[in-house]
N, CA, C and O atoms as a GROMACS GRO file, in nm:
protein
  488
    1UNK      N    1   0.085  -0.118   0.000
    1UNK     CA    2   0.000   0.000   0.000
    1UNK      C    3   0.089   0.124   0.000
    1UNK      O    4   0.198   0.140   0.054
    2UNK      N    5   0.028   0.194  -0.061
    2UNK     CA    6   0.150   0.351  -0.092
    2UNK      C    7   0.129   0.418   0.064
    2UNK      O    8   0.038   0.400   0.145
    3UNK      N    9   0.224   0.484   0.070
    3UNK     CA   10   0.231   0.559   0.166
    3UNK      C   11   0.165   0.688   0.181
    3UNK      O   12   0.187   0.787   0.112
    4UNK      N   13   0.079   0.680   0.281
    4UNK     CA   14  -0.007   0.818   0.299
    4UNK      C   15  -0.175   0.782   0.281
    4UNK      O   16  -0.259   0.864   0.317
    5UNK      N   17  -0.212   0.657   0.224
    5UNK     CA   18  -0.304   0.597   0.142
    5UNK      C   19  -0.364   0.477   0.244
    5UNK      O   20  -0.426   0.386   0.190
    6UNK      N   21  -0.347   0.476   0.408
    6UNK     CA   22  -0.407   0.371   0.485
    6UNK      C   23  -0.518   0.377   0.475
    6UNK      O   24  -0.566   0.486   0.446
    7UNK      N   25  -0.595   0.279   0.491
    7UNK     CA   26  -0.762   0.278   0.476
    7UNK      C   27  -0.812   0.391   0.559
    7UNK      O   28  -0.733   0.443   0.638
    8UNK      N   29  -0.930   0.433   0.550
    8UNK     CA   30  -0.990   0.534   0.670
    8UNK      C   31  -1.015   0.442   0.775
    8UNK      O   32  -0.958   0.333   0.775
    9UNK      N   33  -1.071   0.465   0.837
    9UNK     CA   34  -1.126   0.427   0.983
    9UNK      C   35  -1.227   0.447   1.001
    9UNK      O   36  -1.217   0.530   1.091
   10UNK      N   37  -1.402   0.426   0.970
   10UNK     CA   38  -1.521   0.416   1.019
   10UNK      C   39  -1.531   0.411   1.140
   10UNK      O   40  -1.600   0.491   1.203
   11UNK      N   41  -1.462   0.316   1.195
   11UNK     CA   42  -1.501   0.295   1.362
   11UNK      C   43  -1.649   0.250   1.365
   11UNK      O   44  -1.698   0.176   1.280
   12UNK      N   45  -1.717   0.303   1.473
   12UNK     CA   46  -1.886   0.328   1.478
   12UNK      C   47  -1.978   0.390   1.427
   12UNK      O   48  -2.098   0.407   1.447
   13UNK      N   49  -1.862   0.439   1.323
   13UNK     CA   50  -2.010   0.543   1.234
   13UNK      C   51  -2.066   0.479   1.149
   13UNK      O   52  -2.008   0.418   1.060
   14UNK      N   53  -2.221   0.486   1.170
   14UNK     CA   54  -2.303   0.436   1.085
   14UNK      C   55  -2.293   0.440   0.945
   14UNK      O   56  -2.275   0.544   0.883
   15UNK      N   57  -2.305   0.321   0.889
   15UNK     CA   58  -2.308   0.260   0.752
   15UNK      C   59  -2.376   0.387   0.639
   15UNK      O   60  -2.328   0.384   0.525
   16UNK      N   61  -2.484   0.496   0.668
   16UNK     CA   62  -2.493   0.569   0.601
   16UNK      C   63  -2.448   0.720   0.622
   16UNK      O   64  -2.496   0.806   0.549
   17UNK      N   65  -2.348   0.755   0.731
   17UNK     CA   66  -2.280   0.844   0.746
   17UNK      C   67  -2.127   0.838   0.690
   17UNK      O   68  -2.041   0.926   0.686
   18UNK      N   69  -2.125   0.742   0.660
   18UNK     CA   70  -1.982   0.714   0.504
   18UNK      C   71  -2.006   0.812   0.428
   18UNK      O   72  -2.112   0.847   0.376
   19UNK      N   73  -1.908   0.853   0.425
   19UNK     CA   74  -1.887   0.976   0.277
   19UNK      C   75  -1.818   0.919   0.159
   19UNK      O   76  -1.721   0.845   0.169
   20UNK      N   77  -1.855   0.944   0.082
   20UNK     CA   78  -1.819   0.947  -0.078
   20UNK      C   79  -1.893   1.010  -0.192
   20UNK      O   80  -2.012   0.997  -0.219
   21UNK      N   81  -1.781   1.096  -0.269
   21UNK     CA   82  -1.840   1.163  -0.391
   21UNK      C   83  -1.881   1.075  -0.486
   21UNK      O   84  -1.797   0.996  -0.530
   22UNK      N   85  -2.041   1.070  -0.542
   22UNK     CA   86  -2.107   0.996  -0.602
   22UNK      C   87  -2.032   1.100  -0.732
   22UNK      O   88  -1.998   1.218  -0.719
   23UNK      N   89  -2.023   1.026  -0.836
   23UNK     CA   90  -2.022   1.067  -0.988
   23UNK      C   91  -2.135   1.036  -1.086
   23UNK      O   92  -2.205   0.938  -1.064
   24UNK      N   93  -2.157   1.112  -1.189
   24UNK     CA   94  -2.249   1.074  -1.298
   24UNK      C   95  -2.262   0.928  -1.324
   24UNK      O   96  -2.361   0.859  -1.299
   25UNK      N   97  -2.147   0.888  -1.377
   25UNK     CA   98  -2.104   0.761  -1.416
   25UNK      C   99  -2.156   0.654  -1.316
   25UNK      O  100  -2.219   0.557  -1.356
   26UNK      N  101  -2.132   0.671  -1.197
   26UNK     CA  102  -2.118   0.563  -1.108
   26UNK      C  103  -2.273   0.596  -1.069
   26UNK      O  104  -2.342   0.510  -1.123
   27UNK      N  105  -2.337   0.669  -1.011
   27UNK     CA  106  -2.462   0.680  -1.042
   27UNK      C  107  -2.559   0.653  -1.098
   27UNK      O  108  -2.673   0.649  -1.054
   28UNK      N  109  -2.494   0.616  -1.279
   28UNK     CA  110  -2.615   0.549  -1.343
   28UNK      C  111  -2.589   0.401  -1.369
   28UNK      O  112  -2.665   0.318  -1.419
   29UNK      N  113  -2.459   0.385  -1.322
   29UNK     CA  114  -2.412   0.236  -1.309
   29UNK      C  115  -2.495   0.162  -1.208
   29UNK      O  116  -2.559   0.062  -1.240
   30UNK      N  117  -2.494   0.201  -1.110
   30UNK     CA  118  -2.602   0.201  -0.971
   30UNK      C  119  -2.738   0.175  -1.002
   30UNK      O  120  -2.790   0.067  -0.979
   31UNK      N  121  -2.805   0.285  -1.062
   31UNK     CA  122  -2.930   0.247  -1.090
   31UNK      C  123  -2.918   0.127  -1.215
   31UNK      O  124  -2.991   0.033  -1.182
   32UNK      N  125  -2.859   0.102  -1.330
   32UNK     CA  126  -2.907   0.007  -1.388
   32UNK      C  127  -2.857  -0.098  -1.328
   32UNK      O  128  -2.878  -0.192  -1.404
   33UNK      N  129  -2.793  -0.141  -1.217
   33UNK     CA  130  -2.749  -0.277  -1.141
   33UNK      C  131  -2.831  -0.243  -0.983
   33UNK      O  132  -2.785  -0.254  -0.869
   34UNK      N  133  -2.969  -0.200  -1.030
   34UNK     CA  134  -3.012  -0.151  -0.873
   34UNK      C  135  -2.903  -0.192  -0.742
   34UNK      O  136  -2.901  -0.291  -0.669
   35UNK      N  137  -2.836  -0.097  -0.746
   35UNK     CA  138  -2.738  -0.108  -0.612
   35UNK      C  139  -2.743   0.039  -0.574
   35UNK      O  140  -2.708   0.136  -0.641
   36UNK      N  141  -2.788   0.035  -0.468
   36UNK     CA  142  -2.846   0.139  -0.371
   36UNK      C  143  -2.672   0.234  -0.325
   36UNK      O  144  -2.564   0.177  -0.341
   37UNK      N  145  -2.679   0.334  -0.286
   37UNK     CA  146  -2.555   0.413  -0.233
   37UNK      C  147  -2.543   0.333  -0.106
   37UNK      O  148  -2.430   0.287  -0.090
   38UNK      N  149  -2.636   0.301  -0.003
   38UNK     CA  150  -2.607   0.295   0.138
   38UNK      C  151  -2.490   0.129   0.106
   38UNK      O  152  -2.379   0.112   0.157
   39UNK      N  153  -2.553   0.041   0.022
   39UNK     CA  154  -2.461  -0.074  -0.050
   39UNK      C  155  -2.315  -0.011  -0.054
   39UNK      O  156  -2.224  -0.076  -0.004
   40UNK      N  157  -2.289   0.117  -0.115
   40UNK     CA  158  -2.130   0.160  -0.142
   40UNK      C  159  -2.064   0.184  -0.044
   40UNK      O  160  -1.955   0.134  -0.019
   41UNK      N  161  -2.152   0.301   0.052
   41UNK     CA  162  -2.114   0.288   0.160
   41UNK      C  163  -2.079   0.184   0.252
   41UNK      O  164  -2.004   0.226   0.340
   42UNK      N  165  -2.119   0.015   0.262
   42UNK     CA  166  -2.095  -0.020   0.344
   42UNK      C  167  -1.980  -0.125   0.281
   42UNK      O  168  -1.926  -0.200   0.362
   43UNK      N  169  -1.942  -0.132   0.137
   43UNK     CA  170  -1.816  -0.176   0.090
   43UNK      C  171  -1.743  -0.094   0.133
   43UNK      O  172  -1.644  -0.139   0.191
   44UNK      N  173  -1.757   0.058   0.124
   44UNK     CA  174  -1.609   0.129   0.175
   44UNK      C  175  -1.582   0.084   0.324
   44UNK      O  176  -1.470   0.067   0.372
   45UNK      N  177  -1.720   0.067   0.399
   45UNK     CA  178  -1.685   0.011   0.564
   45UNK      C  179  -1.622  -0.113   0.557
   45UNK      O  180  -1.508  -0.132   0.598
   46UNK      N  181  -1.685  -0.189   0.512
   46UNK     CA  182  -1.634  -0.356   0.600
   46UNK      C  183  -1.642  -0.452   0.438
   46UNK      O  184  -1.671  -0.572   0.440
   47UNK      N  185  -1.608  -0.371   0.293
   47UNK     CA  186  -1.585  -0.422   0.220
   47UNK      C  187  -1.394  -0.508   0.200
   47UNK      O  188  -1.319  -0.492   0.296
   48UNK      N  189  -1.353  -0.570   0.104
   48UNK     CA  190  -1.236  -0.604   0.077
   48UNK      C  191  -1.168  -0.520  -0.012
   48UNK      O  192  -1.227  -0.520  -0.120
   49UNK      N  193  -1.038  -0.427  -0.011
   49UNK     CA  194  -1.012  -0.299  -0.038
   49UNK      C  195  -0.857  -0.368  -0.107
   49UNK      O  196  -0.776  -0.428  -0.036
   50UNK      N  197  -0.836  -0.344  -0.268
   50UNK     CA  198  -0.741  -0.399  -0.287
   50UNK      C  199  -0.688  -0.292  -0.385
   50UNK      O  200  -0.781  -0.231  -0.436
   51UNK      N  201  -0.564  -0.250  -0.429
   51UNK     CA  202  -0.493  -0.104  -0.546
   51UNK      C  203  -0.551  -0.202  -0.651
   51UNK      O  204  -0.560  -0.325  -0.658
   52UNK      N  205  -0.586  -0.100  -0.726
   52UNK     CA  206  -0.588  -0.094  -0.882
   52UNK      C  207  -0.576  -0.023  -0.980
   52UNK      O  208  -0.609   0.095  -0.966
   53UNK      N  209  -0.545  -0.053  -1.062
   53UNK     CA  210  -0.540   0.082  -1.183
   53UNK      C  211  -0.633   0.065  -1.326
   53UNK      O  212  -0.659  -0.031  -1.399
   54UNK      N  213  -0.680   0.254  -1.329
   54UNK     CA  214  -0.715   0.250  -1.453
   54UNK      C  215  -0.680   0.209  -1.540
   54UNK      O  216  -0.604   0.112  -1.537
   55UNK      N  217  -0.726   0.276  -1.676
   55UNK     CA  218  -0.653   0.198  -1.810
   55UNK      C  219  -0.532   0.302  -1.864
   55UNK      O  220  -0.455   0.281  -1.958
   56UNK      N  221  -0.539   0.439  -1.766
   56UNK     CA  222  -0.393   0.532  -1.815
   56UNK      C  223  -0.313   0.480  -1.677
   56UNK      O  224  -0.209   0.545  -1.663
   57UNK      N  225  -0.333   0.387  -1.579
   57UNK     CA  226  -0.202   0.352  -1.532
   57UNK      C  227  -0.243   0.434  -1.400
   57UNK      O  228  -0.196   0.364  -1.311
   58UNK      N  229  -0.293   0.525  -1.349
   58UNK     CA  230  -0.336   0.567  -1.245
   58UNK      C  231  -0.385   0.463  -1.174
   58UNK      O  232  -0.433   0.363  -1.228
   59UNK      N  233  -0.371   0.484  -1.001
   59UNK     CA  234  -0.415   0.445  -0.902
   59UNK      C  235  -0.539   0.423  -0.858
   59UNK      O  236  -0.554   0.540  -0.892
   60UNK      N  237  -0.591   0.406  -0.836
   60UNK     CA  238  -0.761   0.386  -0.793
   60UNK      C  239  -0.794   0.221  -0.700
   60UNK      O  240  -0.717   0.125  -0.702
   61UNK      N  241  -0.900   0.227  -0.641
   61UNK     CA  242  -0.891   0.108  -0.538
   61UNK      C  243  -1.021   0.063  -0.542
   61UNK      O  244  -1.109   0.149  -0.543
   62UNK      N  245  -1.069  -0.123  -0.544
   62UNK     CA  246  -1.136  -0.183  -0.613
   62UNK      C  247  -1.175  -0.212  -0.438
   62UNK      O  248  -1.080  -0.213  -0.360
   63UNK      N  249  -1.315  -0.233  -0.388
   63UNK     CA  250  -1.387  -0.295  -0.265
   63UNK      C  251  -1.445  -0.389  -0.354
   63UNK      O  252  -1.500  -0.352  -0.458
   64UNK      N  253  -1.435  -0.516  -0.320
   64UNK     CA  254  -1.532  -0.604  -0.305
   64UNK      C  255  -1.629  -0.636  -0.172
   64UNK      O  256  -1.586  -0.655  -0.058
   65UNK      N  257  -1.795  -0.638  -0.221
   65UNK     CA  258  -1.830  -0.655  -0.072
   65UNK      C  259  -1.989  -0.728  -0.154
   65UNK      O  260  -2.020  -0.685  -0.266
   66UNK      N  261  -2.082  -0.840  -0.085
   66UNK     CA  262  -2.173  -0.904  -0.116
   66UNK      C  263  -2.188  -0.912  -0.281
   66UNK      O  264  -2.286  -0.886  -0.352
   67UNK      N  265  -2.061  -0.955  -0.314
   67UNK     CA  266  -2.091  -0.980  -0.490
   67UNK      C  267  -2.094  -0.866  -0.603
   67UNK      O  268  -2.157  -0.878  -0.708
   68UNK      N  269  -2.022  -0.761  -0.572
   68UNK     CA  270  -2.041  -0.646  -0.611
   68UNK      C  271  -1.909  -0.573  -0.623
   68UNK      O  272  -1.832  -0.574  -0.526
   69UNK      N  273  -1.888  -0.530  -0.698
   69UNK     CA  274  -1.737  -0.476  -0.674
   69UNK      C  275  -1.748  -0.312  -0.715
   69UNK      O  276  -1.800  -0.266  -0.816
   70UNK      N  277  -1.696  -0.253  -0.625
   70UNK     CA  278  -1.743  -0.045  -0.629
   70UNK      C  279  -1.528  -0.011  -0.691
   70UNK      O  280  -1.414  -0.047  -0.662
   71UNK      N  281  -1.574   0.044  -0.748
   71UNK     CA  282  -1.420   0.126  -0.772
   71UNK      C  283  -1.402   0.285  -0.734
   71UNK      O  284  -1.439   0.371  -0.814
   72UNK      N  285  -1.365   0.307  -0.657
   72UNK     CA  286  -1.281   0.470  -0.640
   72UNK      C  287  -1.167   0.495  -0.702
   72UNK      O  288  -1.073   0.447  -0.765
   73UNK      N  289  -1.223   0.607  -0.653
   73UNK     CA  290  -1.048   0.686  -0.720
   73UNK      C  291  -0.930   0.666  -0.557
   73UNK      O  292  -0.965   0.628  -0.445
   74UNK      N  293  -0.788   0.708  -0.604
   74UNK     CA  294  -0.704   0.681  -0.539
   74UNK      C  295  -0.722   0.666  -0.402
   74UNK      O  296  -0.695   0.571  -0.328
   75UNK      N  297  -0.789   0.812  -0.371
   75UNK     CA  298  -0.823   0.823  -0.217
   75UNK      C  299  -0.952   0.793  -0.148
   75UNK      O  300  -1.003   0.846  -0.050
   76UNK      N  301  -0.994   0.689  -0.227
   76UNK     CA  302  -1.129   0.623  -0.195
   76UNK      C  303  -1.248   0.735  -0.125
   76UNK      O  304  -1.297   0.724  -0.013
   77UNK      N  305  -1.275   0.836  -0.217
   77UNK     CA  306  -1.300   0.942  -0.211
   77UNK      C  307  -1.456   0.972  -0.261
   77UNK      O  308  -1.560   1.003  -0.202
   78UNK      N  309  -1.413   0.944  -0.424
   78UNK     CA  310  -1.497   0.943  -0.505
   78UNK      C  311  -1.539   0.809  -0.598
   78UNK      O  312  -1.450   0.743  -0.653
   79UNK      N  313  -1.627   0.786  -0.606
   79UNK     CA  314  -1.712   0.669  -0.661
   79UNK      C  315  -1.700   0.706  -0.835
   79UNK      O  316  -1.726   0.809  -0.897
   80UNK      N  317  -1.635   0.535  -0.890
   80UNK     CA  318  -1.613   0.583  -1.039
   80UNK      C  319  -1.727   0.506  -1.118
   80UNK      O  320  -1.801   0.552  -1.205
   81UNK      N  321  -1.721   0.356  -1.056
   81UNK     CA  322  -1.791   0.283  -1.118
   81UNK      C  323  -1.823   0.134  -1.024
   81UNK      O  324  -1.743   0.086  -0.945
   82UNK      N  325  -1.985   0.066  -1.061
   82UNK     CA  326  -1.946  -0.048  -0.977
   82UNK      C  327  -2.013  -0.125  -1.073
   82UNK      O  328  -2.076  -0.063  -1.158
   83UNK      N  329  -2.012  -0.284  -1.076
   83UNK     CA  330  -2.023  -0.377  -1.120
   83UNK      C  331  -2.071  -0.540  -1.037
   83UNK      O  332  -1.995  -0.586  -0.952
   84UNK      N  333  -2.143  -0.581  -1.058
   84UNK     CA  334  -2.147  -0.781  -0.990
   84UNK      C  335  -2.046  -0.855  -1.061
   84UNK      O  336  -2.005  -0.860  -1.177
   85UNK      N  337  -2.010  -0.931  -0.914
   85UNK     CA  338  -1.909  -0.962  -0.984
   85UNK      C  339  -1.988  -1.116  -1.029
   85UNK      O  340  -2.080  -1.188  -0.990
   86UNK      N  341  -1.869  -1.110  -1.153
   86UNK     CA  342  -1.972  -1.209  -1.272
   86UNK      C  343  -1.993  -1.349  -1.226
   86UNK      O  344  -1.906  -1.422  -1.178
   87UNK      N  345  -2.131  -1.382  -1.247
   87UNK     CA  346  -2.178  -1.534  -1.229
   87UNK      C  347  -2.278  -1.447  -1.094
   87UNK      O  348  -2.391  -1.487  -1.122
   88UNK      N  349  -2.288  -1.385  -1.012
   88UNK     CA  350  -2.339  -1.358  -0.885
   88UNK      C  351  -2.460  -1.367  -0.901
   88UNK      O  352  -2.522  -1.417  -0.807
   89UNK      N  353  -2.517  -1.335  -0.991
   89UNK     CA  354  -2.696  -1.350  -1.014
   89UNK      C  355  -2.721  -1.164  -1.035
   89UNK      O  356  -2.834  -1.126  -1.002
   90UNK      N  357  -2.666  -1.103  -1.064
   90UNK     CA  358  -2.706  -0.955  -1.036
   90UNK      C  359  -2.675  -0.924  -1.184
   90UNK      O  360  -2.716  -0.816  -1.228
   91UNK      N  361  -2.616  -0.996  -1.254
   91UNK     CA  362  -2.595  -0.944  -1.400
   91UNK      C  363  -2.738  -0.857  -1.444
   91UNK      O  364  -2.840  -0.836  -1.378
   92UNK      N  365  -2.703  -0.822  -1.570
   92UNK     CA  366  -2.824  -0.703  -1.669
   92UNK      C  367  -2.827  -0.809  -1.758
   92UNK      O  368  -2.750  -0.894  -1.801
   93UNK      N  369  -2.943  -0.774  -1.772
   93UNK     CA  370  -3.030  -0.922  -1.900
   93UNK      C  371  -2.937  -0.828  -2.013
   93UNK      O  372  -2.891  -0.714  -2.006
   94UNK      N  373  -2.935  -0.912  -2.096
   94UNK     CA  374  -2.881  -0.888  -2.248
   94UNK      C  375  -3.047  -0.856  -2.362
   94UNK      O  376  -3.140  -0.912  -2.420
   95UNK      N  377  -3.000  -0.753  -2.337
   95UNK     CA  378  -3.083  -0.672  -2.488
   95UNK      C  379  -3.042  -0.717  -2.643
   95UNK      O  380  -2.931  -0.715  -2.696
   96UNK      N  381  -3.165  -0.758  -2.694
   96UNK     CA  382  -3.130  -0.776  -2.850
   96UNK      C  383  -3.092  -0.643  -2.940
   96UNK      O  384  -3.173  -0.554  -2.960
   97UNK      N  385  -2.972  -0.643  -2.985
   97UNK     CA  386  -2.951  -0.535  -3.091
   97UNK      C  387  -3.016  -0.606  -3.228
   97UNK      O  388  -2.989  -0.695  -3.308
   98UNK      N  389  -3.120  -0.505  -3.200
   98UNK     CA  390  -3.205  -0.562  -3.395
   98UNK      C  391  -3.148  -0.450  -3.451
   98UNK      O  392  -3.090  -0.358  -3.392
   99UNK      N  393  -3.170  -0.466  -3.585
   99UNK     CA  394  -3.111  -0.402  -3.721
   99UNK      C  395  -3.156  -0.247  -3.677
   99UNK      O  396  -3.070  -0.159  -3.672
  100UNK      N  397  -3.274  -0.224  -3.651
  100UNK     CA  398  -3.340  -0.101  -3.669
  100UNK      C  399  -3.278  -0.023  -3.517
  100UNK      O  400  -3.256   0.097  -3.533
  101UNK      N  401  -3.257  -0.058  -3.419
  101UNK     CA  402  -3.193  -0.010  -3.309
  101UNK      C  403  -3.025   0.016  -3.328
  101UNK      O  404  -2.954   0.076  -3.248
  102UNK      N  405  -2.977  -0.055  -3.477
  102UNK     CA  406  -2.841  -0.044  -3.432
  102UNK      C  407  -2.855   0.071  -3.511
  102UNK      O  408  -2.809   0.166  -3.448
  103UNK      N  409  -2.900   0.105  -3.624
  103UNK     CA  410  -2.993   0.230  -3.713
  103UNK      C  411  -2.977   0.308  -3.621
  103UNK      O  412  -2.864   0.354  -3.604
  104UNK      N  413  -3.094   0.351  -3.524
  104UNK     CA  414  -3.124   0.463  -3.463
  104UNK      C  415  -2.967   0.490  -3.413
  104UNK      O  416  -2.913   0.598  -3.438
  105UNK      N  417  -2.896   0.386  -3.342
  105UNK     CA  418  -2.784   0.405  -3.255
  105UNK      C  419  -2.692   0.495  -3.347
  105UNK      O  420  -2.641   0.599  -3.304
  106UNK      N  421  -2.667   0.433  -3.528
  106UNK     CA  422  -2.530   0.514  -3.531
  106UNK      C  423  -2.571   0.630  -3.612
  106UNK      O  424  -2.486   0.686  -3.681
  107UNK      N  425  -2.692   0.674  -3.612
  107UNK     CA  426  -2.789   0.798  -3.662
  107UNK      C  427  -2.761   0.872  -3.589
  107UNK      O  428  -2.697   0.966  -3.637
  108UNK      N  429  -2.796   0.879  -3.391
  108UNK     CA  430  -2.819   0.940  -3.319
  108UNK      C  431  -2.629   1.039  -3.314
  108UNK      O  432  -2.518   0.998  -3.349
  109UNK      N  433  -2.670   1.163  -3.259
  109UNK     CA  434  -2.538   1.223  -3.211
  109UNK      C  435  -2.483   1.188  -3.080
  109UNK      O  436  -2.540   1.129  -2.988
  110UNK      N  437  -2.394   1.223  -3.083
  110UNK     CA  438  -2.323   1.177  -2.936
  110UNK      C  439  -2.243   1.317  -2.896
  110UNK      O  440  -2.192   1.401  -2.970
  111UNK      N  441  -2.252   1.309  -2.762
  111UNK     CA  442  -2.144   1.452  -2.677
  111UNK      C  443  -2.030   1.390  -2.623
  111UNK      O  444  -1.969   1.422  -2.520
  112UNK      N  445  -2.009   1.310  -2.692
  112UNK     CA  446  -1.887   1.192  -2.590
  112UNK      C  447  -1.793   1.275  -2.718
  112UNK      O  448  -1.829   1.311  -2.830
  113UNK      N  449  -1.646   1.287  -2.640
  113UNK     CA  450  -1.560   1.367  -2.720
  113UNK      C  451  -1.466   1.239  -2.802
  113UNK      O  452  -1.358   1.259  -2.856
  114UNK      N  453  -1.504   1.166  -2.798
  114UNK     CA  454  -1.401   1.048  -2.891
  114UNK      C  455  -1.536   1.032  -2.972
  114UNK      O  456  -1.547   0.910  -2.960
  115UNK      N  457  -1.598   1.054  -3.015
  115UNK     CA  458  -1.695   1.027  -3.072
  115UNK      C  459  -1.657   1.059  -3.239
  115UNK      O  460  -1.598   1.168  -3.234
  116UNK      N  461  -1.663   1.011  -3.397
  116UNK     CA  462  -1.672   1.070  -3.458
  116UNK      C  463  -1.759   1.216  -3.477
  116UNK      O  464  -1.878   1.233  -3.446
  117UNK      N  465  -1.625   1.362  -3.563
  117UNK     CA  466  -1.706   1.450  -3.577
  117UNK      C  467  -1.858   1.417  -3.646
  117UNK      O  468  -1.942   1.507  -3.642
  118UNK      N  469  -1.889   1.305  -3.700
  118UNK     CA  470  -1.978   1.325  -3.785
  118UNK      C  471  -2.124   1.299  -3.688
  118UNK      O  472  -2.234   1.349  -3.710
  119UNK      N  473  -2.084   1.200  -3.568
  119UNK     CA  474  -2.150   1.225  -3.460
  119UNK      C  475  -2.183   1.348  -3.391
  119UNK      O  476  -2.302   1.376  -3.380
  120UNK      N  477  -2.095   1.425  -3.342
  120UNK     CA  478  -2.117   1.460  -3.264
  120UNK      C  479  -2.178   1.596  -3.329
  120UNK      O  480  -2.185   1.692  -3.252
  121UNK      N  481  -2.221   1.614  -3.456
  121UNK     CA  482  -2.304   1.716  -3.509
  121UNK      C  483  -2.158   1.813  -3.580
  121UNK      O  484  -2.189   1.924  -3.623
  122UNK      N  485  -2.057   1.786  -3.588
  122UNK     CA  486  -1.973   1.835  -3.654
  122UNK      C  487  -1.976   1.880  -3.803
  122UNK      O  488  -1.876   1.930  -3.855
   0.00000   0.00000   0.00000
């Protein structure tokens, strides 16, 4: 573990007096895997807390806790993204991509900045 970076310490504070900055991202990750915040909160308490890194090589730290795995950023701070972990029963049903949905999909614009200009209304 890096130095400066020891777990916090909850102690006795209640499971929904955990702090963490919720993000967009991790927010709507949440609702489509109905996993409630007070759930994140209590991986950051008495979850399994192991380093990991993004995909640019940065630091960030993975809780596992009841089949679910929450990711923060370095200083287990802010909430990036969470996930079941696979086989658990919590997966998202698989949606059929029919012809006419993949249509609408590469019709529609996008605000995502890797996006082709031709997307993004360019």
């Amino acid at each position: 573990m890096m130095q400066g970076q020891e777990r916090r310490d909850y102690g006795g504070m209640q499971t929904s007096a955990v702090s963490i900055l919720t993000s967009e991202h991790g927010e709507m990750r949440r609702a489509q895997r109905q996993i409630e915040l007070r759930d994140l909160q209590a991986a950051l308490k008495h979850g399994t807390r192991e380093e990991s890194c993004n995909q640019r090589g940065l630091l960030n730290y993975k809780y596992t806790y009841n089949d679910v795995v929450y990711i923060t950023d370095r200083h287990s701070m802010k909430e990036i993204t969470s996930c079941a972990v696979p086989g658990a029963g919590l997966d998202i049903e698989k949606a059929a991509i029919t012809p006419s949905r993949r249509k609408a999909h590469e019709e529609a614009p996008s605000n995502h900045p890797n996006a082709p200009a031709t997307r993004r209304g360019i």
